[in-house]
N, C-alpha and C positions, 0 to 999 in steps of 0.2 A: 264305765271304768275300762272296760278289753278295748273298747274303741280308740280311747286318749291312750291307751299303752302301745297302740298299734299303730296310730299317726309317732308320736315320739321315737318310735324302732325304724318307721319308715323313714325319718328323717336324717336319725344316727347313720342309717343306710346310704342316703341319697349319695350317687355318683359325684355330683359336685361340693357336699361336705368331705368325702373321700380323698378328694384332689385336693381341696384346701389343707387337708391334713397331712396328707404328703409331702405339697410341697412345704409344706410350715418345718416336717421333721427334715426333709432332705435342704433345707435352707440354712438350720441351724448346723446340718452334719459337715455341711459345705463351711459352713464358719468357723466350726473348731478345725475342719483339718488345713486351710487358710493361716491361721493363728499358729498352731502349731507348725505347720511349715516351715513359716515365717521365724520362730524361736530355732528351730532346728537348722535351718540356714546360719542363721548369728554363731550359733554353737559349733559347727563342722566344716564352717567356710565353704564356700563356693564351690567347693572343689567337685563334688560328688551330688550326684541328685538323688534325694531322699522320696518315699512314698511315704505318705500317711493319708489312712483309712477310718475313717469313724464312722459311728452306728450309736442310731439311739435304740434302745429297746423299751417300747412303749404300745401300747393296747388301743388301738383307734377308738374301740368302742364304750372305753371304759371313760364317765362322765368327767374324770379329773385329766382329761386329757391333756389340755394345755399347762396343766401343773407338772403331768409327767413329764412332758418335750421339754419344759425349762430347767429341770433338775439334772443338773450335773451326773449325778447317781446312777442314772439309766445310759449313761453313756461307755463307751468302750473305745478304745483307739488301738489300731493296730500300725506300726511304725519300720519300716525297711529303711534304714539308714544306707547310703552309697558307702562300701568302705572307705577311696582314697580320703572321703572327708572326714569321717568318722575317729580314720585311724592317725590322722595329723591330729585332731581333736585330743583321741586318747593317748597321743603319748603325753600328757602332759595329768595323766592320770597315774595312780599306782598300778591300775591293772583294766584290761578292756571291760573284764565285771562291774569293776568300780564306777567306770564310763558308763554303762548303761543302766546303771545304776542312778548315778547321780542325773540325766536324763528323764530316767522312770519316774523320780524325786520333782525332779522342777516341772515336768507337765503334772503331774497331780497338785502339785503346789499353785501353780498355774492358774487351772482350769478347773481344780477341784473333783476330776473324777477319779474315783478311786483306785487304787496303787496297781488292783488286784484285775483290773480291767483295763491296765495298760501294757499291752505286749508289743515287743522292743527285738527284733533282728538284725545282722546287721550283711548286707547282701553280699555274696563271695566275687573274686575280681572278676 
């Protein structure tokens, strides 16, 4: 029994499971922040160029691994909006709150990752 739990640990280990796992989470992180870009362009017009950052937070070692990495839940996004676009965007909002708001609103609607792990700046000139 200590044998097959120690092949199974060494395996979870191997350097090249490691990388597979990596790049599988840095693939998908590259996809949402692609996606969302790509939304955030539509929204703020060309004018300004926007950053967005996403993170999964997920446990290599833990056996529901790939259940983790596909779960929306575990992700996070962090969003630098360009002001000039931004601010041509939100005047057509009641207020620039309202604007990052409603933003906040469509990428979790979006993408499904929750409300609470979407943080929204908007860069000064």
């Amino acid at each position: 029994m200590g044998l097959k739990r120690m092949e199974i640990i060494d395996k979870a280990l191997s350097p090249e499971l490691l990388e597979k796992k990596r790049a599988l989470v840095h693939s998908i992180e590259q996809d949402y922040e692609a996606k969302i870009s790509r939304l955030l362009q539509r929204l703020t017009t060309p004018i300004g160029t926007n950053t967005v950052i996403a993170h999964l937070d997920v446990n290599f070692f833990d056996t529901e691994f790939e259940s983790q990495v596909r779960a929306s839940q575990n992700a996070s996004v962090s969003v630098i909006l360009g002001r000039d676009g931004f601010d041509k965007w939100a005047n057509n909002m009641s207020s620039q709150e309202d604007a990052l708001s409603q933003i906040k609103q469509m990428i979790h609607a979006t993408f499904k990752i929750p409300a609470e792990s979407i943080s929204i700046a908007v860069a000064p000139n």
